[in-house]
VOPAGU-2260 file (C-alpha; in pm, 1 decimal, decimal comma):
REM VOPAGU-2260
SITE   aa  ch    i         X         Y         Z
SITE  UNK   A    0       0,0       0,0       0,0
SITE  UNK   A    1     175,2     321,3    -126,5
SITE  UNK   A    2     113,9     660,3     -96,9
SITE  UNK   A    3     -29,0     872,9     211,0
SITE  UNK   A    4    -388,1     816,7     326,2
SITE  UNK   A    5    -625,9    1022,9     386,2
SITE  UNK   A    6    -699,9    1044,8     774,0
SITE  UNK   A    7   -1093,1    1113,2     695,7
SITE  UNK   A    8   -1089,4     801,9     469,3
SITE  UNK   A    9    -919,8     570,1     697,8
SITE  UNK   A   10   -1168,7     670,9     988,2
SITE  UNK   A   11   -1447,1     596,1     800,0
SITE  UNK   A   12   -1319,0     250,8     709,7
SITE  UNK   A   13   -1273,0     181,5    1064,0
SITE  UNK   A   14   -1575,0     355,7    1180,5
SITE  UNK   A   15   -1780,0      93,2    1406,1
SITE  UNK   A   16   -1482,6    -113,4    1531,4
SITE  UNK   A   17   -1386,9      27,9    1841,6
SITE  UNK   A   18   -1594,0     220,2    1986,9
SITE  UNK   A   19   -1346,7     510,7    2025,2
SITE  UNK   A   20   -1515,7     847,7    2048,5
SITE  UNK   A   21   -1324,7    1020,9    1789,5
SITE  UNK   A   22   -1341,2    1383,6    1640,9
SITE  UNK   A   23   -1527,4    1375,2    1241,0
SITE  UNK   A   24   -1291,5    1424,8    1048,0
SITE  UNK   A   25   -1389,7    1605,8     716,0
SITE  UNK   A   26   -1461,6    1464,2     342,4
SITE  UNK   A   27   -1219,6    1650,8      73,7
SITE  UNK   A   28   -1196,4    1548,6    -298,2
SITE  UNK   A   29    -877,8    1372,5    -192,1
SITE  UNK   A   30   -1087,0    1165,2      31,4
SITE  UNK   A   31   -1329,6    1078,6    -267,2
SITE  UNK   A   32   -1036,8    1018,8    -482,7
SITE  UNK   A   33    -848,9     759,3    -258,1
SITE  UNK   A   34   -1255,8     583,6    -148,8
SITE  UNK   A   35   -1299,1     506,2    -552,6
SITE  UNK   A   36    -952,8     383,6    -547,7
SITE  UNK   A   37    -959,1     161,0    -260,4
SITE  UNK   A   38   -1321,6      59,6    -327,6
SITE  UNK   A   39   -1443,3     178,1      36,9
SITE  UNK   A   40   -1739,1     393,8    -102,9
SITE  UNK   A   41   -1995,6     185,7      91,0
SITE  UNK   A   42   -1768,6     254,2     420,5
SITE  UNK   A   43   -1759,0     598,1     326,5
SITE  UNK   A   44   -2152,6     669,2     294,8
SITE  UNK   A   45   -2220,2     453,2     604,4
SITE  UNK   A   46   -1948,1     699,1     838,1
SITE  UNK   A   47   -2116,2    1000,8     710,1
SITE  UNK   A   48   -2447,5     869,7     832,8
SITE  UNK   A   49   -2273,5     788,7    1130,9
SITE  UNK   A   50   -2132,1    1135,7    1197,4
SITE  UNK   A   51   -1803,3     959,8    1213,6
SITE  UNK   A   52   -1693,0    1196,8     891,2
SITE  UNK   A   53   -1899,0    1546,8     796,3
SITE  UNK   A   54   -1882,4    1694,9     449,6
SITE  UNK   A   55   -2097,0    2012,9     347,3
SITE  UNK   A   56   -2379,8    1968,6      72,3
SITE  UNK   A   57   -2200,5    1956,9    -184,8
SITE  UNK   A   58   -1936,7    1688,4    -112,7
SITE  UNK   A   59   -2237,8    1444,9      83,4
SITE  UNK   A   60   -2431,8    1462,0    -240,7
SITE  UNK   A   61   -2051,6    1341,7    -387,1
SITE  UNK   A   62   -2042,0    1101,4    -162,9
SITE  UNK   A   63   -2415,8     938,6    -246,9
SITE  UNK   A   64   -2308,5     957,2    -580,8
SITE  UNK   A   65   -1964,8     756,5    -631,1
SITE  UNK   A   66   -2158,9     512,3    -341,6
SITE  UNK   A   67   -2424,6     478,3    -589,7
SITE  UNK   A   68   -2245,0     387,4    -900,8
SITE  UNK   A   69   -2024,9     163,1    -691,7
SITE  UNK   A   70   -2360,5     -37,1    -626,1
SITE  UNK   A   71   -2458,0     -64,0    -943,1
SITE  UNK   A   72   -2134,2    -213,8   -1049,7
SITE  UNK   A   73   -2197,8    -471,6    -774,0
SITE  UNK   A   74   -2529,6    -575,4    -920,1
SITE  UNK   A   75   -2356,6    -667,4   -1223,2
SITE  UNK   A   76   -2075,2    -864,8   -1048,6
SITE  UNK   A   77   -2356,3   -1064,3    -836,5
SITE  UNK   A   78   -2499,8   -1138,7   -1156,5
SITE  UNK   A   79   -2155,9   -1223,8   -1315,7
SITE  UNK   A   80   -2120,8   -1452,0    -967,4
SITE  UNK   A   81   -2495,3   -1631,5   -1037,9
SITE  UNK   A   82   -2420,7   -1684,2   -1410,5
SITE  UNK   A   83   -2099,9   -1891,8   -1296,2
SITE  UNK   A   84   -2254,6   -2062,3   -1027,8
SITE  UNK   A   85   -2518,5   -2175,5   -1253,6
SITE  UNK   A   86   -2280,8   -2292,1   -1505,6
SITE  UNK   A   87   -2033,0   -2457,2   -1286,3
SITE  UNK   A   88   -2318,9   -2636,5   -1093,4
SITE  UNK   A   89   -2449,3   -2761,7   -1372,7
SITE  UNK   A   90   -2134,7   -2907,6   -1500,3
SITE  UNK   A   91   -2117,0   -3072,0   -1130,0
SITE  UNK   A   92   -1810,0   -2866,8   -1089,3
SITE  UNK   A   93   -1757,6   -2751,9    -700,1
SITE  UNK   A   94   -1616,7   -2409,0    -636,8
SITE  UNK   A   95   -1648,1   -2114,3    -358,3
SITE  UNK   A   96   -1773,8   -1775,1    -425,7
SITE  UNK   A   97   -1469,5   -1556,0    -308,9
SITE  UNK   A   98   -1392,0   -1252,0    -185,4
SITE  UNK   A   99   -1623,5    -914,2    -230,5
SITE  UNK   A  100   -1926,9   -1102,7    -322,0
SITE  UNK   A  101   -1884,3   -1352,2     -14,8
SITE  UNK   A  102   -1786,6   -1096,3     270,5
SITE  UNK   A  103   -2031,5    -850,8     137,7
SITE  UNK   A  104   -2293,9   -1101,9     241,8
SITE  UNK   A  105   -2170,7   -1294,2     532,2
SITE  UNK   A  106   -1963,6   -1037,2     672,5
SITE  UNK   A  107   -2066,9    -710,0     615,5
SITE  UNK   A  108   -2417,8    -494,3     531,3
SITE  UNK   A  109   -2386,8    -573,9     174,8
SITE  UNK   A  110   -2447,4    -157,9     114,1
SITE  UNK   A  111   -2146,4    -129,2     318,5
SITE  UNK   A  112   -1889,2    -359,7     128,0
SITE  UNK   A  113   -1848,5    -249,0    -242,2
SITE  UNK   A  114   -1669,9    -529,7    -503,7
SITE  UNK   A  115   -1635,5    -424,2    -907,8
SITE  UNK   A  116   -1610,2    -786,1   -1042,7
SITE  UNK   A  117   -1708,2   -1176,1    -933,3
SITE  UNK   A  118   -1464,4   -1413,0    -808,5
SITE  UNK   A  119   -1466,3   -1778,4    -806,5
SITE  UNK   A  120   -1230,2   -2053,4    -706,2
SITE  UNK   A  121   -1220,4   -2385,2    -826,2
SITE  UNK   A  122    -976,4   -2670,8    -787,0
SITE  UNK   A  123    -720,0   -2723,0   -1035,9
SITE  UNK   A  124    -822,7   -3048,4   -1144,2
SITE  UNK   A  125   -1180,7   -2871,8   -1219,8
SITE  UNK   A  126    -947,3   -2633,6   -1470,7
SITE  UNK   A  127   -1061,6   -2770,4   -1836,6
SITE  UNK   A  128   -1418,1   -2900,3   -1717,9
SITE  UNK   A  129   -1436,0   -2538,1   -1560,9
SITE  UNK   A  130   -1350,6   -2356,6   -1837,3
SITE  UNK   A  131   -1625,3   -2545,7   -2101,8
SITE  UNK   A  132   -1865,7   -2489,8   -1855,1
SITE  UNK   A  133   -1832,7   -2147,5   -1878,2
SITE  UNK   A  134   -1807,5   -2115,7   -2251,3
SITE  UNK   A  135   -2125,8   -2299,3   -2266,5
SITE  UNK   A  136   -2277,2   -2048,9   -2022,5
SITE  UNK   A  137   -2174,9   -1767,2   -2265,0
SITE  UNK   A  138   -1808,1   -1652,0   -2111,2
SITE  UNK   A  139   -1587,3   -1567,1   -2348,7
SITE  UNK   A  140   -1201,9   -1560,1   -2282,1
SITE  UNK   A  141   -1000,9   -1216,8   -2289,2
SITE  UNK   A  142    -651,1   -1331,7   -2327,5
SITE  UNK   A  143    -525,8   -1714,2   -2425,9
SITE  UNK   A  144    -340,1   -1883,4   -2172,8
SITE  UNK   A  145      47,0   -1927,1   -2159,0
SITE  UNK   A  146      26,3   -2267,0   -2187,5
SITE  UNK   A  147    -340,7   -2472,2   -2106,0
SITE  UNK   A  148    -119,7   -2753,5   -1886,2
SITE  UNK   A  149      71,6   -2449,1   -1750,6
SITE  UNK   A  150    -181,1   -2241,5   -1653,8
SITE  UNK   A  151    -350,0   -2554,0   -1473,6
SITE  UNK   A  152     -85,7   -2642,9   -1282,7
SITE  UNK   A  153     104,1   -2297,1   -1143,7
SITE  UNK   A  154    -158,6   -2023,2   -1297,6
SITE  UNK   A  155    -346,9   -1823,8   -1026,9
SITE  UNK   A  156    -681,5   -1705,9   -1231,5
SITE  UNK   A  157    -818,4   -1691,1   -1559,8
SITE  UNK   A  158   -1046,0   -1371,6   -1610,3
SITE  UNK   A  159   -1358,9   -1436,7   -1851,5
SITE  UNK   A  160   -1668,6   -1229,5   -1957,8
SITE  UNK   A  161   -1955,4   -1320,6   -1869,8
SITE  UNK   A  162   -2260,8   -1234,7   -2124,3
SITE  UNK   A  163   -2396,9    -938,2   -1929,7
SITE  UNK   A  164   -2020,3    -780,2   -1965,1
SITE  UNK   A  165   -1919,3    -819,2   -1630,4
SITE  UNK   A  166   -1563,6    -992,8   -1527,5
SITE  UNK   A  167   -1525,9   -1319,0   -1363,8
SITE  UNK   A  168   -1175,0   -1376,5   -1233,8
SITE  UNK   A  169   -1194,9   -1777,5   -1236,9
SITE  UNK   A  170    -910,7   -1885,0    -960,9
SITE  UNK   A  171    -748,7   -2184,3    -896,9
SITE  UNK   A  172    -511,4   -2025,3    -634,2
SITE  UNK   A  173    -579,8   -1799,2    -380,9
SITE  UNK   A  174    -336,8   -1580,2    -513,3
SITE  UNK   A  175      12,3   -1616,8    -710,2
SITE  UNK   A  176     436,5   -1688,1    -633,1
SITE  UNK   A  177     495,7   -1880,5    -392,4
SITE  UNK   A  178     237,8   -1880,4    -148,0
SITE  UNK   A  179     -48,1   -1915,8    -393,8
SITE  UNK   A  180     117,9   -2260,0    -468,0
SITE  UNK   A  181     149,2   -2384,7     -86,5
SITE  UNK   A  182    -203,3   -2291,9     -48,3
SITE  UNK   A  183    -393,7   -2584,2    -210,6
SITE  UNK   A  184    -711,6   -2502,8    -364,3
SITE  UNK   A  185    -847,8   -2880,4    -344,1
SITE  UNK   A  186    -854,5   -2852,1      40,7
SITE  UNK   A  187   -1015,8   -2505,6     -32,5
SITE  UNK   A  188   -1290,2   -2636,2    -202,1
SITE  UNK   A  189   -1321,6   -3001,4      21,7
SITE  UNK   A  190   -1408,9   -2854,7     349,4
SITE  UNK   A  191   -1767,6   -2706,7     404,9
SITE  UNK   A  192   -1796,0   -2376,2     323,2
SITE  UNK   A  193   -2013,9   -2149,6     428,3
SITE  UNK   A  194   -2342,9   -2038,7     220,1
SITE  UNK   A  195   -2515,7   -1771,8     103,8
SITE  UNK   A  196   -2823,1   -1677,8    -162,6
SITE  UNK   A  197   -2778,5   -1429,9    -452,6
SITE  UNK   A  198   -3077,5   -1424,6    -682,4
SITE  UNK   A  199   -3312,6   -1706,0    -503,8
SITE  UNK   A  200   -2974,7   -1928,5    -569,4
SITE  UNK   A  201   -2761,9   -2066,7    -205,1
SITE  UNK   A  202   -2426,1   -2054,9    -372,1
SITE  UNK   A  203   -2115,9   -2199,7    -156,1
SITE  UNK   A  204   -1802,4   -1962,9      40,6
SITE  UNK   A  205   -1487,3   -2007,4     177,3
SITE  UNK   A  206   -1534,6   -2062,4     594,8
SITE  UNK   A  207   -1510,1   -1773,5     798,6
SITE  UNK   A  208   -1143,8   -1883,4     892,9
SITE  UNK   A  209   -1082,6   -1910,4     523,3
SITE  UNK   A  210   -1220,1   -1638,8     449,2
SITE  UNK   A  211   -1003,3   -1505,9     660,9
SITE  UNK   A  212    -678,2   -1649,3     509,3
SITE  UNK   A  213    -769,0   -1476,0     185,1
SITE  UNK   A  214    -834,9   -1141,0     290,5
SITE  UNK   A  215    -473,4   -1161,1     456,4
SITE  UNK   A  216    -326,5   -1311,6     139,3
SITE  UNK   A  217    -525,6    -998,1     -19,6
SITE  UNK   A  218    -395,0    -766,0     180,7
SITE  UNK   A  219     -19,0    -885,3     198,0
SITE  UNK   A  220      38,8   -1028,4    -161,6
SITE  UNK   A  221    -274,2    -824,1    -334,0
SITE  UNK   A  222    -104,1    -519,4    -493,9
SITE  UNK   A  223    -403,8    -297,0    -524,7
SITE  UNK   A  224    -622,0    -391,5    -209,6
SITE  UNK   A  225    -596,0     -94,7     -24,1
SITE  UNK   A  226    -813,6     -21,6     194,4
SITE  UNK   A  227   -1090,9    -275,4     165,6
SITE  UNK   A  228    -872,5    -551,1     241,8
SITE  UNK   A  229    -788,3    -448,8     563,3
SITE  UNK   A  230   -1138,8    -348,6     676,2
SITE  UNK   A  231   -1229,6    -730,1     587,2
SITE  UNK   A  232    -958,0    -885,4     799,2
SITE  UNK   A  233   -1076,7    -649,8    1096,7
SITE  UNK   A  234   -1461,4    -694,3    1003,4
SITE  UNK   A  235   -1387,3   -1079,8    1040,9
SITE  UNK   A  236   -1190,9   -1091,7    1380,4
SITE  UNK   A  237   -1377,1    -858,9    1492,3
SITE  UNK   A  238   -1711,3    -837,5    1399,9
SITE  UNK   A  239   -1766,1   -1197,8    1247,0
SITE  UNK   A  240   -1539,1   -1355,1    1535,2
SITE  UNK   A  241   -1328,3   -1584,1    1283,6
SITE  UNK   A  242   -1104,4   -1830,8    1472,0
SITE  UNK   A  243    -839,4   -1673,8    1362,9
SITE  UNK   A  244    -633,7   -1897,5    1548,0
SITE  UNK   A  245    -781,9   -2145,8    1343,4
SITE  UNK   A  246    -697,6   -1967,8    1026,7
SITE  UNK   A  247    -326,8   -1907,8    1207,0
SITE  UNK   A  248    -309,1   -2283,0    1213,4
SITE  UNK   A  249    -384,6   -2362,8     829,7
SITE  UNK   A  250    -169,4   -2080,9     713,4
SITE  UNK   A  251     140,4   -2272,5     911,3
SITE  UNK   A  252     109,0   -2582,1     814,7
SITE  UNK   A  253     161,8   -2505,9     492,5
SITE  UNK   A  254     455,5   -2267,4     627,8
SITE  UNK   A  255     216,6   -1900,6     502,4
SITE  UNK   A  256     188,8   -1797,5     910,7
SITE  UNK   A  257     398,0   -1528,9     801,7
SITE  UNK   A  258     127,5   -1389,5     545,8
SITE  UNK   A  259    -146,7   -1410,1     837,2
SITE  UNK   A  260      90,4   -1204,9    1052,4
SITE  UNK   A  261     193,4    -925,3     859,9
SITE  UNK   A  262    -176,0    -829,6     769,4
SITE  UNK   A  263    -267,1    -810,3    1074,2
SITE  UNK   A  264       5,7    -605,9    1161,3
SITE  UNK   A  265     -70,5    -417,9     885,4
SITE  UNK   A  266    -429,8    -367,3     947,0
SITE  UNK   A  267    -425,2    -294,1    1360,5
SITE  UNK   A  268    -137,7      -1,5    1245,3
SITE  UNK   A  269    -336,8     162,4    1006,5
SITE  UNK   A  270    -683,2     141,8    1115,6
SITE  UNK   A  271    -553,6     212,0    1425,1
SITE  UNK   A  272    -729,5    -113,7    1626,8
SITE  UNK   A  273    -636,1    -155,4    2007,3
SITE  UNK   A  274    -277,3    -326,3    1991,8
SITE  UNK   A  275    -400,7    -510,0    2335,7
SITE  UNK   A  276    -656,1    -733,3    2114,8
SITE  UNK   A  277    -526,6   -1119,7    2111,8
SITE  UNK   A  278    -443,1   -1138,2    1730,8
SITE  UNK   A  279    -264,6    -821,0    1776,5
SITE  UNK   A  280     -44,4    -986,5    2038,2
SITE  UNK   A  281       3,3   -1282,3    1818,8
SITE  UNK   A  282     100,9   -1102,9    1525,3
SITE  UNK   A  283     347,7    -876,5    1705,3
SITE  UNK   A  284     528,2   -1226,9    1836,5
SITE  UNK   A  285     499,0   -1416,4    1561,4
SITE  UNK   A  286     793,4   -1571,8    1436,4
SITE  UNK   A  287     840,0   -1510,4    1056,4
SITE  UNK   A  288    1100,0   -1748,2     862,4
SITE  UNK   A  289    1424,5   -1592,5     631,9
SITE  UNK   A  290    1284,9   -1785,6     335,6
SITE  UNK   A  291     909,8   -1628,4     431,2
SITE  UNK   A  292    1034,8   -1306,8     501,7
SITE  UNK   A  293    1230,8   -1344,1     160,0
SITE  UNK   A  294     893,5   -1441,7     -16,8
SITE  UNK   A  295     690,1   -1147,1     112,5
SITE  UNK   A  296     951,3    -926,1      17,4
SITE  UNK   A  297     964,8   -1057,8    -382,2
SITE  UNK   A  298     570,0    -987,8    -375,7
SITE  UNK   A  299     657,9    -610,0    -270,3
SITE  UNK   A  300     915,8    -612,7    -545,6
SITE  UNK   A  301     720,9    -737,0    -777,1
SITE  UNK   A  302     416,5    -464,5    -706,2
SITE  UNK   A  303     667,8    -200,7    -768,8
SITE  UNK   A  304     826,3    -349,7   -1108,3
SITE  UNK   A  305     670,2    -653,2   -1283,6
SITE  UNK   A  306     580,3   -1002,0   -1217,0
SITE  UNK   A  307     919,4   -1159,9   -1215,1
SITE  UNK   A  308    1009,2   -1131,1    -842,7
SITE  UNK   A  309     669,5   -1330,2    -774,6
SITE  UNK   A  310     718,7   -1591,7   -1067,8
SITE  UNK   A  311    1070,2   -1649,6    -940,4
SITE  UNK   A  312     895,9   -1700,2    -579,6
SITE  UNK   A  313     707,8   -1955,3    -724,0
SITE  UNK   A  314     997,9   -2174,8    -856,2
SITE  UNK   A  315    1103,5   -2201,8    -511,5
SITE  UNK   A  316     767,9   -2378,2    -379,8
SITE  UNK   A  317     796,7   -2626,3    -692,0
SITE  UNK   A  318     992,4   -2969,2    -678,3
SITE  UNK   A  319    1280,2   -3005,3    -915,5
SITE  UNK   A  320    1094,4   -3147,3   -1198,5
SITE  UNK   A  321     796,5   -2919,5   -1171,3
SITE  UNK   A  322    1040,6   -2617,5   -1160,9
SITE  UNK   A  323    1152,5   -2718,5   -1486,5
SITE  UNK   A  324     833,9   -2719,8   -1654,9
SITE  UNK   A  325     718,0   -2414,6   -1478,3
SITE  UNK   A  326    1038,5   -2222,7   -1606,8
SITE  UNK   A  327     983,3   -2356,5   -1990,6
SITE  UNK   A  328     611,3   -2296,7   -2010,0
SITE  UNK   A  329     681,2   -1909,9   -1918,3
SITE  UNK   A  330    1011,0   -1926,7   -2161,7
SITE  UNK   A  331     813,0   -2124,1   -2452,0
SITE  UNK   A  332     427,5   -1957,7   -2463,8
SITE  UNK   A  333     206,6   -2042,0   -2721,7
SITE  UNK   A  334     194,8   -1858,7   -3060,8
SITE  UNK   A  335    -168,1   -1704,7   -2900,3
């Protein structure tokens, strides 16, 4: 997360979490400017209702406004979201509905949480199956893939239109490098998840400690997230009660504690949460690995350069034969 924040932004994302009694703060264009960025227009509106931020006439009516469009945009991502549930379903495919569609629902007032496109995760050996599915449902592809067998294997999401125009980001990681590999999406996808209805429809989510695990992995290894992402690791610890200690406990074994700690770090320091809160403590004492540390840090790299940094992350979570084919997939792409 670059740049300086806006104090009357990051008050209203945190507005409703601790109870503090705090002075409003008021709304500026820079504070629209960085809420469309970060996607926190929901938060936004709902602090100015709460008196939590003031703004005069002219920049509340802004305010409605950019919260307004950002809804709309949702509508057509939940309807991007049913179209691929119906599709995958009816293939018999299993996936989880993922990130701003899911926690708008189960862990937020849906006005609240804003999301501009559907995600989905399946499991990678759901990749081709998943993929007619879709095409039969009307998706159509933007980009080929590097390689089909590569992008099944180390790939992190395929992004597809869906026939109303709205973008599906089909995963089959939680997210890329290195960590995205250690994370297996099978186990993912094999333990219950946790439901929710869009359009009449119950479609399946991650678990709340899951859910969880991604936000963090948003967060850290996201790029972009800004904002949102750390409102959704609070709003879950805090307001959903995730075990995070449960999520704490997946993300080690597969040796990704150190993602889990450094977004909550993150997210207590800048939404200024009280430090004496049990995660908090956790995080502040966790112990973080050279080779993790050196993994988070090619993520950061790569934000500020290109993807390299993370591929090269990757390699090092792949056994010798699969780093091999990993390495001449990206060298060798197909003529598309």
């Amino acid at each position: 997360m670059t740049g300086e924040l806006d104090p009357a932004l990051v008050q209203a994302v945190a507005a409703g979490l601790t109870g503090a009694d705090l002075q409003p703060l008021a709304v500026t264009q820079a504070t629209l400017n960085q809420a469309a960025s970060h996607r926190v227009q929901g938060l936004l509106a709902r602090a100015l209702d709460l008196g939590v931020v003031t703004a005069d006439a002219q920049t509340a009516a802004a305010v409605r406004d950019i919260h307004l469009a950002a809804l709309r945009t949702c509508l057509i991502a939940e309807e991007t979201a049913v179209l691929a549930a119906d599709g995958l379903a009816g293939a018999g495919i299993g996936f989880r509905v993922l990130k701003g569609v899911a926690i708008a629902h189960l862990d937020h007032d849906p006005s609240d949480r804003v999301f501009g496109d559907a995600d989905v995760l399946i499991a990678r050996r759901d990749h081709g199956r998943a993929l007619n599915a879709l095409q039969r449902a009307g998706f159509v592809r933007d980009e080929p893939p590097v390689r089909g067998w590569w992008e099944r294997r180390y790939g992190k999401a395929i992004i597809v239109r869906a026939p109303n125009g709205g973008e599906l980001d089909l995963h089959v990681a939680l997210t890329g490098g290195y960590f995205g590999h250690r994370l297996t999406t099978a186990d993912l996808i094999d333990r219950p998840g946790d439901a929710l209805t869009l359009a009449g429809r119950p479609v399946m989510a991650l678990d709340t400690a899951d859910r969880l695990l991604h936000a963090c992995c948003h967060a850290v290894l996201g790029g972009g997230s800004g904002l949102r992402a750390l409102r959704d690791i609070a709003q879950l610890v805090l307001a959903s009660d995730a075990d995070w200690q449960l999520t704490v406990a997946r993300a080690e074994r597969v040796q990704a504690g150190a993602v889990v700690a450094t977004a909550v770090q993150r997210t207590w320091a800048i939404l200024q949460l009280p430090p004496d809160h049990a995660v908090a403590v956790w995080a502040t004492n966790a112990h973080v690995s050279p080779l993790q540390q050196q993994m988070l840090d090619s993520y950061e790299v790569a934000f500020g350069s290109n993807w390299m940094p993370e591929g090269r992350s990757l390699l090092r979570a792949l056994g010798p034969v699969d780093r091999a084919l990993c390495a001449m997939g990206l060298a060798f792409p197909s003529r598309a």
